[in-house]
C-alpha positions as CSV (number, residue, x, y, z in Angstrom):
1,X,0.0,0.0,0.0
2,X,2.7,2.4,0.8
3,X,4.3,1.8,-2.9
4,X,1.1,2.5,-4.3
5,X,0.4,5.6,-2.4
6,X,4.4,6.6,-3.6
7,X,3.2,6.1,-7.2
8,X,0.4,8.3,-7.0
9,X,2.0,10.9,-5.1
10,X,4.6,10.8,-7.8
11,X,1.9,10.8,-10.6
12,X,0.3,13.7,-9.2
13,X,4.0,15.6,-9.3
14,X,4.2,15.6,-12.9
15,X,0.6,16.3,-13.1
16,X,2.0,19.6,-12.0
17,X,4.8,19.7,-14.1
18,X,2.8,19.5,-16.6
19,X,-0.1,22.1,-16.0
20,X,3.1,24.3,-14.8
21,X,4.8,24.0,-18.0
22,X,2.0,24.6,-20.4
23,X,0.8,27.6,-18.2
24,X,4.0,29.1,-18.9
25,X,4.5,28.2,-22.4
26,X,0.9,29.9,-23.1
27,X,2.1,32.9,-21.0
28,X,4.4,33.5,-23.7
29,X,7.7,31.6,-22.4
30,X,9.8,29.8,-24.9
31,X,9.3,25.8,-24.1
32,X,13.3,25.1,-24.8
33,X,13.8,27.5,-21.8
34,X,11.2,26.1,-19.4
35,X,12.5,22.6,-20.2
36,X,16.3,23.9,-19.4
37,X,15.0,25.3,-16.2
38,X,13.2,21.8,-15.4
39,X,16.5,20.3,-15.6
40,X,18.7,23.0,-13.8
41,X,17.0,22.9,-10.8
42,X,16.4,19.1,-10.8
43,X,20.3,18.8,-10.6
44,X,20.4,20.9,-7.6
45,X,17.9,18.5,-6.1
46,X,19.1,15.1,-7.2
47,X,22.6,16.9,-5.6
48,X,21.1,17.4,-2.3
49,X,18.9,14.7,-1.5
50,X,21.5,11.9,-2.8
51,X,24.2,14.0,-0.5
52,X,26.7,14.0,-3.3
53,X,29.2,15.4,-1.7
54,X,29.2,11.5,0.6
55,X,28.0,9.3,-2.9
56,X,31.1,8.8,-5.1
57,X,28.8,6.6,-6.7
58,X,26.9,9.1,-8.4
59,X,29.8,10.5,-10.3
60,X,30.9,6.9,-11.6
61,X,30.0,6.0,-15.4
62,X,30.7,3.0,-17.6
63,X,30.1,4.9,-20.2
64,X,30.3,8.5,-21.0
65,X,28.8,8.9,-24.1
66,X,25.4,6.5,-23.5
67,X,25.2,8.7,-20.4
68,X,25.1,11.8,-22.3
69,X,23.2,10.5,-25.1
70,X,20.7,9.4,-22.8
71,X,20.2,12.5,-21.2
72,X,19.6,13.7,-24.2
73,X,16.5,11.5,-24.9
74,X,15.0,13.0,-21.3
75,X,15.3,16.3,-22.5
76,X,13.9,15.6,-26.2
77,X,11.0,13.9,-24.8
78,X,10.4,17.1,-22.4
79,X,11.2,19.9,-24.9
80,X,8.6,17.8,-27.3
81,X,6.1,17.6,-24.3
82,X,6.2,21.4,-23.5
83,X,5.8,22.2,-26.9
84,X,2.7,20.2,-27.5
85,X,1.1,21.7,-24.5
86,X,0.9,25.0,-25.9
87,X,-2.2,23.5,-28.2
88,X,-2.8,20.2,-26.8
89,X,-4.9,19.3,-23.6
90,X,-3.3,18.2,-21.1
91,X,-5.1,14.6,-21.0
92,X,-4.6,14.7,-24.8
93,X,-0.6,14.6,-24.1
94,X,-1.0,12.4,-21.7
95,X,-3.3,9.6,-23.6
96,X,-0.5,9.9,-26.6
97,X,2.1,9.3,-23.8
98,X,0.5,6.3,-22.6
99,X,1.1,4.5,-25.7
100,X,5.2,4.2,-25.1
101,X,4.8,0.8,-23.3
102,X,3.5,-0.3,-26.8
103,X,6.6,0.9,-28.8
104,X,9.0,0.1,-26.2
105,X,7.7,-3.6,-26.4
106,X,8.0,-3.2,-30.5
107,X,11.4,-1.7,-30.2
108,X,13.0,-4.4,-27.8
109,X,13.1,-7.1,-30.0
110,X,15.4,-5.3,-32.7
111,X,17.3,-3.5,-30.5
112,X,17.4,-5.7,-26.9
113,X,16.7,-9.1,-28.3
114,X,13.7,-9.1,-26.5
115,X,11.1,-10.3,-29.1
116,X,7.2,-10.1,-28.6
117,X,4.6,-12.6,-29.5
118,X,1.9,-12.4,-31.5
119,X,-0.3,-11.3,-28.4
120,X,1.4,-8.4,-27.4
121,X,1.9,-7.6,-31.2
122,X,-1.7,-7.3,-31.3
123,X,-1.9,-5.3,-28.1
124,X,0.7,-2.9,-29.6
125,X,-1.4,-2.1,-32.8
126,X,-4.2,-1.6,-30.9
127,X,-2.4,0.8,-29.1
128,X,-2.0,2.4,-32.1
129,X,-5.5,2.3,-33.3
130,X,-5.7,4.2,-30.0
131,X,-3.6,6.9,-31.2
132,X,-5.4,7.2,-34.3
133,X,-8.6,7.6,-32.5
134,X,-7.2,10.6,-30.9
135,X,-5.4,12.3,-33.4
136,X,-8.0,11.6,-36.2
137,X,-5.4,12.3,-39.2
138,X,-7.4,12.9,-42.3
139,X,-10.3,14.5,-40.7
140,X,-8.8,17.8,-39.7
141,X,-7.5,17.2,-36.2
142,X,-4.0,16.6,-36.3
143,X,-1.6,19.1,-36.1
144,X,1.7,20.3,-34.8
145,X,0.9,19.4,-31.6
146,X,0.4,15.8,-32.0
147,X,3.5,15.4,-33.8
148,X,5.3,17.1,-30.9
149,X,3.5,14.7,-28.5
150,X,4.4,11.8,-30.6
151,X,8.0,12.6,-31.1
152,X,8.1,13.2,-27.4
153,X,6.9,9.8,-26.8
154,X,9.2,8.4,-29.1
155,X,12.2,9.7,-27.1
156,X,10.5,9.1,-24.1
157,X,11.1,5.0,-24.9
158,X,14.2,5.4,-26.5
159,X,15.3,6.9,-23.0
160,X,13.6,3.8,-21.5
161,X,15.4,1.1,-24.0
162,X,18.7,2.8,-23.0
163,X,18.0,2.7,-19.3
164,X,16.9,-1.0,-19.7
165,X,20.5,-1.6,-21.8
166,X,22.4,0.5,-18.9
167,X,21.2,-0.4,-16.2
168,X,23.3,-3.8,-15.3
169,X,26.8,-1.3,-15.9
170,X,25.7,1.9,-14.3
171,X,24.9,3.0,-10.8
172,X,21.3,3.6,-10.4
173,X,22.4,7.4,-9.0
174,X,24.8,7.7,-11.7
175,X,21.4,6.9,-14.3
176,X,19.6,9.7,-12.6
177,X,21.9,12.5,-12.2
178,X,23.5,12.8,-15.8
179,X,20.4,12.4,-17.6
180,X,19.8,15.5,-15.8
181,X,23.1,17.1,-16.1
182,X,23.6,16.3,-19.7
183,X,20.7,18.5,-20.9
184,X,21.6,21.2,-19.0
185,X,25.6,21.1,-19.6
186,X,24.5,20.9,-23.7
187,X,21.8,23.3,-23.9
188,X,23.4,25.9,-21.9
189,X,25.1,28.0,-25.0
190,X,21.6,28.3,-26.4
191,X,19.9,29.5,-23.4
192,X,20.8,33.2,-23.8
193,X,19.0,33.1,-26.9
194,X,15.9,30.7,-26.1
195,X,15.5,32.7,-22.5
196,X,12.3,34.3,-21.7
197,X,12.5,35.7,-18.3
198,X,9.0,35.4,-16.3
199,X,7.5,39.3,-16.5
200,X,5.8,38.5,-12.9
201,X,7.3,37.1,-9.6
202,X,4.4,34.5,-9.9
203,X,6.2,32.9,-13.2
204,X,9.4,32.8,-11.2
205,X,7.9,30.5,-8.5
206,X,6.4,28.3,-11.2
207,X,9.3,28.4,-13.0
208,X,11.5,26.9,-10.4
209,X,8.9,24.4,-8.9
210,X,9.2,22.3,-12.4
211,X,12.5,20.9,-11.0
212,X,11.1,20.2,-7.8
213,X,8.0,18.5,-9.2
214,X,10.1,16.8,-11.7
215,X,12.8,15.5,-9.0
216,X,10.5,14.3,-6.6
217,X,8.0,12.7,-8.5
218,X,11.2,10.6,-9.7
219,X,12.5,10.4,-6.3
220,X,8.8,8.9,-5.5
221,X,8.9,6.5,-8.0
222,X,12.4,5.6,-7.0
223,X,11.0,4.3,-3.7
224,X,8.0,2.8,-4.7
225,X,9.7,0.3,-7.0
226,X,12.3,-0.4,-3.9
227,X,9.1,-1.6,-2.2
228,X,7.1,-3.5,-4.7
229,X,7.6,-4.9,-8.0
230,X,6.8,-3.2,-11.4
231,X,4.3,-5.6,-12.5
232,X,2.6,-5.0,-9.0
233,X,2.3,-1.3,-9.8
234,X,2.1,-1.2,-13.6
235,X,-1.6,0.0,-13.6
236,X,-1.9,2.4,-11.3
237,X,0.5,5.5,-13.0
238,X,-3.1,4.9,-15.5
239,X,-4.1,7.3,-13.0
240,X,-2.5,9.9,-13.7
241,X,-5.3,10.9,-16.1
242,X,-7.6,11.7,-13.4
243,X,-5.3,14.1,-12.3
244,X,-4.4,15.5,-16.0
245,X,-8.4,15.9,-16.3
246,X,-8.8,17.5,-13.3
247,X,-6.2,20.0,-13.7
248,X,-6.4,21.1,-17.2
249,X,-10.1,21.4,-16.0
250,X,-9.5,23.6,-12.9
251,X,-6.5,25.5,-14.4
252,X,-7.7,26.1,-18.0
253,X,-11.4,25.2,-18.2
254,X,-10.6,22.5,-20.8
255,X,-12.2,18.9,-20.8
256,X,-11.5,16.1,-23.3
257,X,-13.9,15.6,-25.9
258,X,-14.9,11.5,-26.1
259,X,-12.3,10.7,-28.8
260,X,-10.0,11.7,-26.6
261,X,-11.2,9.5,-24.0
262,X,-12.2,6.4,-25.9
263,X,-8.4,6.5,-28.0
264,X,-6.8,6.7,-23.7
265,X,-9.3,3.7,-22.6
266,X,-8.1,2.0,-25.6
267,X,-4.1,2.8,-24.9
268,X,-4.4,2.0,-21.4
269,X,-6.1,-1.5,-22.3
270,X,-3.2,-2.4,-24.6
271,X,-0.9,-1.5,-21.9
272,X,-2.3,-2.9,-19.1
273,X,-2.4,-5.8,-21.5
274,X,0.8,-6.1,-22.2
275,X,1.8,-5.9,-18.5
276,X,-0.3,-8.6,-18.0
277,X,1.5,-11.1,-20.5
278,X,5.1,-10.2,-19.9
279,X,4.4,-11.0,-16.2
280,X,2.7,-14.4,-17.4
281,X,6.0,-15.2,-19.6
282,X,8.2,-14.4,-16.5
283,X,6.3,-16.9,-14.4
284,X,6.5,-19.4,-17.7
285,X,9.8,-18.9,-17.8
286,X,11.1,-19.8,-14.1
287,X,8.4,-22.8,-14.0
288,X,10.3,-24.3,-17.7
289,X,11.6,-27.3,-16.9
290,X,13.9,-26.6,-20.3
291,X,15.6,-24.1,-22.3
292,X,13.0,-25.1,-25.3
293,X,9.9,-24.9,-23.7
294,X,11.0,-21.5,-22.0
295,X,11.9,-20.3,-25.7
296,X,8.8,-21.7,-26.9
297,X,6.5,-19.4,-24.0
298,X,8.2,-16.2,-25.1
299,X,6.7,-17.0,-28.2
300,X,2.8,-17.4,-27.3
């Protein structure tokens, strides 16, 4: 119970980062400068509350360059993000973003070896079917924002499949602090010219509480999967759409139409889905009494 209530907790932090940002980026602040910020500040947090200056372990790195490129991916995915939510609603980002378990499980098999079945296959396209539902290409609907929302979730899992690929020769601190550093070390000689300075004290205090809502809500999520496993918890960041709803309704009047709705419950089915069956393989897999037979359940 007290994983679940972390995951929440953390789902409802980037709630706010993400009615934050797009308040900002409507107030007229350029989104490659609120997602520098994001990051800036985050660094001074992950520094403090992994006491850095006791945790040599969060300096180490196997490898420099994954490390960096990595980062890289968290920021692509976040710039992408804040630019969508200048014309997207906030549950529309959200439901787009929901469909990265489906490409992460497409993209594994080329790229980690870690091939799907015909099953999750189908859960994956209906994924996409979701997607369709909510972008509606063709019929005048899509636009810039949905491509920003989609490329966002496409770095989004290629930030995943390298954390998945990284994580058995880095240091779990080492994974969180440069793909928070990276961004900001890189982006830095562009900031002077992407900066928008908030006009009102107000902005400044939003401006600054992305990090914070960005660096706990990981920090959250850190603990919760400490206490229970990830198939345990898979379906309840879902959630976080009550909170997207609820916010883009309080904050900016907005509600999502039922396209909107119907392409999420379909993304979130797939998903949940998919959750399901990798956690039925895993059990397969231990109870095999041979190599062949565990082969052969990674297949079905």
């Amino acid at each position: 119970m007290s994983a679940i209530l972390l995951v929440f907790g953390a789902g409802l932090l980037f709630s706010f980062l993400d009615t934050s940002a797009k308040y900002l980026v409507l107030s007229g602040m350029a989104a490659p400068f609120v997602s520098w910020m994001r990051f800036a500040v985050h660094v001074v947090l992950v520094l403090i509350l992994f006491r850095s200056w006791n945790n040599p372990a969060m300096f180490k790195v196997g490898s420099l360059p994954r490390q960096i490129l990595r980062g890289m991916f968290l920021f692509g995915s976040t710039i992408f993000n804040f630019a969508a939510l200048r014309s997207l609603q906030l549950a529309e980002t959200m439901s787009i973003y929901f469909f990265a378990p489906m490409v992460i499980t497409a993209l594994a098999g080329p790229l980690l070896g870690e091939w799907a079945g015909w099953r999750r296959w189908m859960a994956v396209i209906a994924g996409f079917v979701g997607v369709l539902v909510i972008t509606r290409p063709g019929v005048g609907v899509f636009e810039i924002g949905h491509v920003y929302a989609i490329c966002s979730t496409l770095c989004y899992c290629s930030y995943v499949i390298m954390t998945r690929h990284m994580a058995a020769s880095e240091t779990a601190e080492s994974l969180i602090f440069y793909s928070a550093l990276a961004p900001v070390v890189l982006m830095s000689p562009v900031v002077p010219y992407t900066a928008s300075l908030p006009a009102e004290p107000f902005h400044w205090v939003i401006l600054i509480s992305l990090g914070f809502f960005g660096g706990f809500g990981h920090w959250l999520l850190i603990k919760a999967y400490r206490q229970a496993t990830a198939t345990a918890l898979a379906p309840y960041p879902y959630l976080q759409m009550v909170w997207m709803i609820g916010l883009g309704y309080l904050v900016f009047g907005q509600l999502p139409d039922g396209w909107t709705l119907g392409g999420a419950a379909i993304i979130v089915a797939s998903g949940l889905y998919i959750v399901h069956r990798e956690h039925r393989l895993r059990l397969a897999s231990r109870t095999a009494p041979n190599t062949e037979n565990a082969e052969l359940a990674k297949k079905l």
